[in-house]
C-alpha positions as CSV (number, residue, x, y, z in Angstrom):
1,X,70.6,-139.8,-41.3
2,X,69.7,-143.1,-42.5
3,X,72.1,-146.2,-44.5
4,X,70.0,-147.4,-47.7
5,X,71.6,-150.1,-49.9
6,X,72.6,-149.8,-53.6
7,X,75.2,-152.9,-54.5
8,X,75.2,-155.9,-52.4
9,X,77.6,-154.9,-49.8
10,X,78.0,-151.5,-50.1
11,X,76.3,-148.8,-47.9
12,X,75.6,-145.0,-48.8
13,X,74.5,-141.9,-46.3
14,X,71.3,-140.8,-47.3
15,X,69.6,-137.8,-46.3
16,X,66.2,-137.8,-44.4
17,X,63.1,-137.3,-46.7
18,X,61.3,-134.5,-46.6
19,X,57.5,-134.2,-45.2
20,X,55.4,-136.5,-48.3
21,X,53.2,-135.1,-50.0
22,X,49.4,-136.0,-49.9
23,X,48.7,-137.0,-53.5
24,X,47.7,-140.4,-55.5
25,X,49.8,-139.8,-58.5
26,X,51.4,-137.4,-60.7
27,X,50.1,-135.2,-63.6
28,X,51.7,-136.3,-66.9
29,X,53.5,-133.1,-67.2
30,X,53.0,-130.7,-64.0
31,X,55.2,-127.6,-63.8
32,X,59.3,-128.3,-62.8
33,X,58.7,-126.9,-59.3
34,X,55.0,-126.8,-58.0
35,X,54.3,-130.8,-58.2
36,X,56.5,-133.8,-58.4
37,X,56.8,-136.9,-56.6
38,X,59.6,-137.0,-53.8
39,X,62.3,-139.1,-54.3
40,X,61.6,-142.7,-52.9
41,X,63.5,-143.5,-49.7
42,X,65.3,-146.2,-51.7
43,X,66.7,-144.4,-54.2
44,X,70.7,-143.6,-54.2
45,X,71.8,-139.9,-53.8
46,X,75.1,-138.8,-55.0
47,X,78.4,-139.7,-53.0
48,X,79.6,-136.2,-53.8
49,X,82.2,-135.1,-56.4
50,X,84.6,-137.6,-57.8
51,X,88.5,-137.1,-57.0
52,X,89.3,-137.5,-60.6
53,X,86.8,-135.4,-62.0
54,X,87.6,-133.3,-64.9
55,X,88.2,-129.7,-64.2
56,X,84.6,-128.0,-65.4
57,X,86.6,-125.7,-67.7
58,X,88.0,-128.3,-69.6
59,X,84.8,-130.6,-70.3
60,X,81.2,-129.4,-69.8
61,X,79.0,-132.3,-68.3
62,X,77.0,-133.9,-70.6
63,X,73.2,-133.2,-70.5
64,X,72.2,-136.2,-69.8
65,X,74.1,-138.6,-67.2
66,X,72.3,-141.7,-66.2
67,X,74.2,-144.1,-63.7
68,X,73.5,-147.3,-62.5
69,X,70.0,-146.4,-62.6
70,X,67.1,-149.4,-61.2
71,X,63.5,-149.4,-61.2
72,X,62.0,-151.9,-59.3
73,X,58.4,-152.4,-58.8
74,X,56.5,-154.3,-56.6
75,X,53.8,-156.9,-58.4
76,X,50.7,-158.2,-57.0
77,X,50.1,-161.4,-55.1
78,X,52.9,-164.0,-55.6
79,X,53.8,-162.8,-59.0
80,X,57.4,-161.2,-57.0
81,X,59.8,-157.6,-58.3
82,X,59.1,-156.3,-61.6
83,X,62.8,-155.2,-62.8
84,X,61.8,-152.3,-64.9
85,X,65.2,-150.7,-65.2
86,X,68.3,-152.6,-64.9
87,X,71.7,-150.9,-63.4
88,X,71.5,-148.7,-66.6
89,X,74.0,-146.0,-67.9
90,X,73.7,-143.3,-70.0
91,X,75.3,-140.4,-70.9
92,X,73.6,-138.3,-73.7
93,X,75.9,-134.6,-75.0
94,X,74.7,-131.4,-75.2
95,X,72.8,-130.4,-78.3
96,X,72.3,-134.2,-79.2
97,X,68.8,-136.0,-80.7
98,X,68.8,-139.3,-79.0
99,X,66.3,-141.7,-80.1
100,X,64.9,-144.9,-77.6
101,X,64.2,-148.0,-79.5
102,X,62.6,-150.8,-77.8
103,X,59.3,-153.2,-77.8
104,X,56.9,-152.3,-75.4
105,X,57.7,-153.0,-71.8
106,X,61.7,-152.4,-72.7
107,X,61.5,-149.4,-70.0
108,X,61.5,-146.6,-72.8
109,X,58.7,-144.7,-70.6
110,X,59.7,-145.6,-67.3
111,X,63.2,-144.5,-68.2
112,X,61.9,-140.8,-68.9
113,X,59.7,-140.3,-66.2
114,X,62.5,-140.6,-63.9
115,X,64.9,-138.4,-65.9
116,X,61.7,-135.8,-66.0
117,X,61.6,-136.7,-62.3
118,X,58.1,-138.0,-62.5
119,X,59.3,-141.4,-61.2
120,X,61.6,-141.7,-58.4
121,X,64.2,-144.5,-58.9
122,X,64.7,-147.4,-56.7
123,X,68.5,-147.3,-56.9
124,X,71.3,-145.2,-58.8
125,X,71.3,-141.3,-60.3
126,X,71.0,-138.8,-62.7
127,X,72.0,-135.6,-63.6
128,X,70.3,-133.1,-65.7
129,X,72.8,-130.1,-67.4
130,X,74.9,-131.1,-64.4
131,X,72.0,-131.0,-61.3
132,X,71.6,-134.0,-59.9
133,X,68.0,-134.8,-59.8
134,X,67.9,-136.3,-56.1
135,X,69.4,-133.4,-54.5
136,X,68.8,-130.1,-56.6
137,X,65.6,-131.2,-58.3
138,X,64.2,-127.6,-58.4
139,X,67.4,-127.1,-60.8
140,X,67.6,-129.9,-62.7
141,X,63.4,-129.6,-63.3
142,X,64.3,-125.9,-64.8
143,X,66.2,-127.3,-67.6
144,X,63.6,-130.3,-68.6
145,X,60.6,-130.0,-70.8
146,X,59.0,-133.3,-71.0
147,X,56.3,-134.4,-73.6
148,X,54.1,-137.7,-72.7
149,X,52.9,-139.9,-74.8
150,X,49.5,-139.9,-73.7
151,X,48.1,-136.6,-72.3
152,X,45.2,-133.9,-71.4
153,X,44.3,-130.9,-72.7
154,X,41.9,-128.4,-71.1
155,X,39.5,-128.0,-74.0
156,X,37.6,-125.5,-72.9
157,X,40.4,-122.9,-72.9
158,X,41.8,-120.9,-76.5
159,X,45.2,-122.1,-77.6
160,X,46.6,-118.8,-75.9
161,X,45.0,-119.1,-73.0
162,X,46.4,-122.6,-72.2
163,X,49.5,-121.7,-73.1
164,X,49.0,-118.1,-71.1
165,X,47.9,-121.1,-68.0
166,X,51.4,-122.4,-68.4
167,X,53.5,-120.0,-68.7
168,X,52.7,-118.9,-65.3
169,X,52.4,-122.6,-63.6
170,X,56.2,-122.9,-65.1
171,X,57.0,-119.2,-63.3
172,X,57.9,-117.0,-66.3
173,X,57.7,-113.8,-65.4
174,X,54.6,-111.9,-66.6
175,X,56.3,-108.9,-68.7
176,X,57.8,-111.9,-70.6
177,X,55.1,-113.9,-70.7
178,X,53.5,-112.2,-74.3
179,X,56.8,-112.1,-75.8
180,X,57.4,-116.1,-75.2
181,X,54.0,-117.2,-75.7
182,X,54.5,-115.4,-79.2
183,X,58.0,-117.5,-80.1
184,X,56.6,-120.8,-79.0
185,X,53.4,-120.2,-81.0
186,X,55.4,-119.2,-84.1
187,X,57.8,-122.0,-83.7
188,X,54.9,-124.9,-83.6
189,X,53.4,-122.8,-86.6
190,X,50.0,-122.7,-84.4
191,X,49.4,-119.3,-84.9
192,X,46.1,-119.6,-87.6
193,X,44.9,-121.5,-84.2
194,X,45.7,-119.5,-81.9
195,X,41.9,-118.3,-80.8
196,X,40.7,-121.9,-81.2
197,X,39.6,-124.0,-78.7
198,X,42.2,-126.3,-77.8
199,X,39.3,-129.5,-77.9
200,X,38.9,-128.5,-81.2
201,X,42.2,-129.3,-82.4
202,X,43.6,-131.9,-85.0
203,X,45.3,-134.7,-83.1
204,X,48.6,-133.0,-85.3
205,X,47.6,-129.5,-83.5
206,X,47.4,-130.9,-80.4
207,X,50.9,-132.6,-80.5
208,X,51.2,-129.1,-81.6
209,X,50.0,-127.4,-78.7
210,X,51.8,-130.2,-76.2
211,X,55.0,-129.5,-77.5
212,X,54.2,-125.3,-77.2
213,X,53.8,-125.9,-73.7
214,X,57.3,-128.0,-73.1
215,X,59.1,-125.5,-74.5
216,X,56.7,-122.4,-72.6
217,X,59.8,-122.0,-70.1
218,X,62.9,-122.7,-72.2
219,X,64.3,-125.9,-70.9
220,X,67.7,-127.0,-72.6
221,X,66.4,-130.7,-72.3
222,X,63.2,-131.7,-74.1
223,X,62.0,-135.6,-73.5
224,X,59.6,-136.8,-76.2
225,X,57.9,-139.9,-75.5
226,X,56.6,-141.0,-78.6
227,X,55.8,-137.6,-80.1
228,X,54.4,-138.9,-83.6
229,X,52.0,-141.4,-82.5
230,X,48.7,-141.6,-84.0
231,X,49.9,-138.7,-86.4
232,X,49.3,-138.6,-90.5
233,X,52.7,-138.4,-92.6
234,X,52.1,-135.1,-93.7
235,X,51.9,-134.3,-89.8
236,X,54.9,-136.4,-89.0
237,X,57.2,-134.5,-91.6
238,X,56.1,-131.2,-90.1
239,X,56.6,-132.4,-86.6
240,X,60.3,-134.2,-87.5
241,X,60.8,-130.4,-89.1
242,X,60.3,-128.8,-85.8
243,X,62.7,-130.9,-83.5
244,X,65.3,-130.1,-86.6
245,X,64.6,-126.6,-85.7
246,X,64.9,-127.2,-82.1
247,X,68.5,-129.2,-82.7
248,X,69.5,-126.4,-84.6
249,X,68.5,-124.0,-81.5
250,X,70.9,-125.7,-79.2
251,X,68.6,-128.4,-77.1
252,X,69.5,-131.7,-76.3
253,X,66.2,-133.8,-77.5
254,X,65.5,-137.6,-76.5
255,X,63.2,-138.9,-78.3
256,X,60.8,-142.5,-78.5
257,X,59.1,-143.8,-81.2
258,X,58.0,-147.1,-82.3
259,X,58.2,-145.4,-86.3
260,X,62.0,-146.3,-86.9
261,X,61.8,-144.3,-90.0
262,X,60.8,-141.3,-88.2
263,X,63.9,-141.5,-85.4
264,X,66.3,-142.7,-88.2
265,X,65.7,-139.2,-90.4
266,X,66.4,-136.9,-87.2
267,X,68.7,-138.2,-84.8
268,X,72.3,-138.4,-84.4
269,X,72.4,-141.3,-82.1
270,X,70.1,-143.7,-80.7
271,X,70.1,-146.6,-78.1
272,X,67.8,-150.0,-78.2
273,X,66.2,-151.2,-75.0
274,X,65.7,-155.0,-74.1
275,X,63.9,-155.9,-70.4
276,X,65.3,-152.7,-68.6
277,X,68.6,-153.0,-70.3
278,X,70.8,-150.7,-73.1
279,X,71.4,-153.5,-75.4
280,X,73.2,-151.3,-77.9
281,X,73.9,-147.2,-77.9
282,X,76.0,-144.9,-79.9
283,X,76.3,-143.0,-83.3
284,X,74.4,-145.0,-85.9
285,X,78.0,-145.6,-87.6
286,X,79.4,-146.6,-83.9
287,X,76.2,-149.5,-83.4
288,X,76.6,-150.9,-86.7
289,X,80.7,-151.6,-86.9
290,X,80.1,-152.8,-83.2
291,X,77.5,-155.0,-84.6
292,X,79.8,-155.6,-87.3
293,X,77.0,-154.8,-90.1
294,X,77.3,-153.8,-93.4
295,X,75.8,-152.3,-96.6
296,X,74.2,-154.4,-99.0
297,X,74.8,-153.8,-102.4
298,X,71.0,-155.7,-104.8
299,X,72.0,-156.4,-108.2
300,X,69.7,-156.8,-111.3
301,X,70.9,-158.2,-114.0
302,X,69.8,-160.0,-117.5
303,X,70.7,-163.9,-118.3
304,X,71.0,-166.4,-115.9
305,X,72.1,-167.0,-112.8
306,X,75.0,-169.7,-113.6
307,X,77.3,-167.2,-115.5
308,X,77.1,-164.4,-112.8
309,X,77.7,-167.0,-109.8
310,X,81.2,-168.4,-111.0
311,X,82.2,-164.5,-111.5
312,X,81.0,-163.6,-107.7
313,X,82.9,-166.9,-106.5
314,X,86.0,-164.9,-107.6
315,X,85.0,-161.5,-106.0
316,X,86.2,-161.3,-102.2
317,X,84.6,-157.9,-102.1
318,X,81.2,-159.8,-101.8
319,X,80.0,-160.8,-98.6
320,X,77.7,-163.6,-98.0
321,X,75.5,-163.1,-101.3
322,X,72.2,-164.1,-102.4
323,X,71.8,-165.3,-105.5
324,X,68.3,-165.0,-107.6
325,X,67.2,-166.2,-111.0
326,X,68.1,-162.7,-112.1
327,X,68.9,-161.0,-108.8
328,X,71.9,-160.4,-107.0
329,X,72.8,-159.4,-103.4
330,X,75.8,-159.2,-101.2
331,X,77.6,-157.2,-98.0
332,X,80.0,-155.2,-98.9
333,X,82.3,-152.8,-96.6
334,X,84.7,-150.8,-99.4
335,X,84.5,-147.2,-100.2
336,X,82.9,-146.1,-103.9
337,X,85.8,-146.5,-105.4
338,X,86.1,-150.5,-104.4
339,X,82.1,-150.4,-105.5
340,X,82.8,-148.8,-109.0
341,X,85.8,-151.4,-109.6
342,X,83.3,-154.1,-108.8
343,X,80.6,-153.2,-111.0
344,X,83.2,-152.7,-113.8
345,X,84.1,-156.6,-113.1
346,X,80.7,-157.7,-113.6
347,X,80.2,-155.5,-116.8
348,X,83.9,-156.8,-118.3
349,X,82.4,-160.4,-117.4
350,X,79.8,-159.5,-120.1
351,X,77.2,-159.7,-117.2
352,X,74.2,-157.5,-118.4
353,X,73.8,-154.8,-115.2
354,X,69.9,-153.3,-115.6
355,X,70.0,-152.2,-111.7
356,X,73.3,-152.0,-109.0
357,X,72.3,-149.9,-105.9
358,X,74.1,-149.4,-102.4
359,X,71.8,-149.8,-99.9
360,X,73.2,-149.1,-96.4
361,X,71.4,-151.0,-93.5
362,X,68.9,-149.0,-91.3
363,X,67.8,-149.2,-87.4
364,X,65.0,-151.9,-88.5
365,X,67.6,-154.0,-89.8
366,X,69.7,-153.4,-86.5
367,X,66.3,-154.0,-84.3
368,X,66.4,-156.9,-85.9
369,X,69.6,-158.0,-85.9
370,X,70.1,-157.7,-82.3
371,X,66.8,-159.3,-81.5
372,X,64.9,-156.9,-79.0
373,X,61.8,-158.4,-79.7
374,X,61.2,-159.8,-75.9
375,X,58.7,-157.9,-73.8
376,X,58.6,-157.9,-70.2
């Protein structure tokens, strides 16, 4: 048994490593059990069960649990530690679509490959559907489907064929193996492509045909790193249409994209990334009161300015407004009944209303507000 540090000052038991294997690197997306790097010698494994644990009856763990999780990677020459990962936490529910927002080098990618267990952290844990992923990785791998952003196909095989490949690499067992082949193919709607060479496919078929093969053994946990990429808008709709599905089916999706409109449409929470860090996570209604933001209400009106601004002087409702030549806009945090009774002011005013629209803010706003614009 051998002491590896996590905190300065503390000291955990560790279990030996097993034999290493001889490779140079891991396939984007091997099967849960046959490939995968071993978990690096400084990574922490659990301490075991917590005294105060909830009874598992009473709350089922989340799918997702993330703790004081650290990557650290070593730079070349003098240049020192890359921090990829800092000390993060996570916990993401059951049946949830969490989105990852974040420039590029925020650790969106690193991040998944060590919950998909492609990456082995340098300090901390995390639990898949309640397996930790350090010391029941076969398990935790079981439940996981993970999609890369960038990937390979084998061209020369039929769209059946790879997924036939699969299915057996990921250990379904072969009286099932038509039957699930058949669901996936229905659910990704590839089936007028079925017989088709897979290096023949649109780059919206392939992402097709990727996320076919995730879901080839069932996992509960699908990890999407920038599914949409490089896709048409016709393509993306479709694709944003199948994750709805899979929601509705019961799995727990995290998602990345760099299109903000894309994660803003489909999921019910979302986090934003800065240097390794969670600067922000939550419901999008939990981010923006703790970000204190709120809708903006844009105003068109007829006539000048100078009549309108001595009414809005007088109207506590509106916060912080902007006033135009014939344009109007202002925060505002009431309910539609506080909005109806201020555009009633402006109308008894004799203010001439052409346009009064509710606009609530959206995750670019919130990018932008928090300022996770710093790469590392």
């Amino acid at each position: 048994m051998g002491s590896e540090r996590t905190d300065p000052g503390e000291r955990r038991e560790v279990p030996p490593l097993r034999a290493p294997r001889a490779h140079h690197g891991e396939p984007l997306s091997p099967p849960p059990i046959a490939t995968g790097a071993e978990p690096s010698p400084r990574a922490v494994p659990p301490a075991g069960p917590a005294e105060t644990a909830e009874p598992a009856e009473k709350r089922a763990p989340p799918a997702v649990r993330i703790e004081r999780l650290t990557k650290i990677y070593e730079a070349e020459r003098s240049e020192g530690e890359i921090v990829a990962i800092r000390s993060l936490d996570l916990q993401v529910p059951r049946g949830q679509i969490y989105g990852l927002i974040g420039p590029n080098g925020a650790g969106k990618s690193t991040l998944m490959k060590i919950v998909a267990t492609l990456l082995a952290p340098t300090f901390g844990r995390v639990e898949v559907c309640g397996h930790d992923t350090w010391t029941d990785r076969e398990a935790a791998c079981r439940e996981l489907g993970f999609m890369p952003e960038l990937f390979h196909l084998y061209e020369e095989l039929t769209v059946e064929e790879y997924l036939e490949f699969f299915a057996g690499a990921y250990g379904v067992p072969r009286e099932r193996r038509r039957r699930t082949i058949e669901d996936v193919v229905e659910l990704t709607d590839l089936g007028v492509r079925r017989k088709s060479l897979s290096g023949s496919l649109s780059k919206g078929m392939r992402q097709r045909l990727l996320l076919a093969k995730t879901l080839i053994h069932d996992p509960s946990v699908l990890i999407l790193d920038e599914p949409t990429s490089g896709l048409d808008p016709q393509a993306r709709i479709e694709f944003r249409n199948i994750v709805r599905t899979l929601s509705r089916l019961g799995k727990t999706i995290i998602i990345s994209s760099h299109i903000l409109p894309d994660l803003s449409t489909i999921c019910t929470a979302f986090g934003i990334m800065e240097r390794g860090s969670m600067r922000v996570s939550g419901t999008f209604e939990e981010v923006t009161r703790s970000l204190r933001m709120t809708a903006r209400v844009e105003v068109s009106f007829l006539g000048g300015p100078k009549r309108v601004s001595s009414i809005i002087e007088r109207l506590p409702a509106a916060i912080s407004p902007k006033l135009g030549d014939r344009t109007l806009e202002f925060g505002f945090e009431g309910d539609d009944e506080a909005l109806a009774a201020l555009l009633r002011r402006l109308v008894d005013e004799g203010v001439g209303v052409t346009r009064f629209v509710r606009r609530e803010c959206d995750l670019e706003e919130i990018f932008l507000q928090i300022g996770a614009d710093k790469v590392q």
